[in-house]
C-alpha positions, 0 to 999 in steps of 0.5 A: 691729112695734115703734113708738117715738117719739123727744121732744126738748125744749130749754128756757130753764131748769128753772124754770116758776114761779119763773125763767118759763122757757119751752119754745123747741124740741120736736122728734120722730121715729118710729122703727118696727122699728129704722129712722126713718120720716122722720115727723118733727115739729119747732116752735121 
C-alpha cells in the first residue's frame, strides 16, 4: 500500500521577515494506491 499525501499552500508572498507575508490557503488530500481517498483538508 502506497500512501502519499498531497500539500498545497497559497501565500501572499515570499516574505515572513521582511514583507510579513503570510499563509492564506493550505490545502491537502490523500491519495492511497494511486486512487483520492476523499479525505481531504482544507482551511483559508
Amino acid at each position: 500500500m502506497d500512501r502519499v499525501v498531497i500539500i498545497d499552500t497559497e501565500t501572499t508572498g515570499l516574505s515572513p521577515r521582511k514583507g510579513k507575508h503570510r499563509i492564506v490557503n493550505l490545502a491537502a488530500v490523500e491519495i492511497i494506491d494511486g486512487d483520492i481517498t476523499g479525505s481531504i483538508f482544507h482551511y483559508f
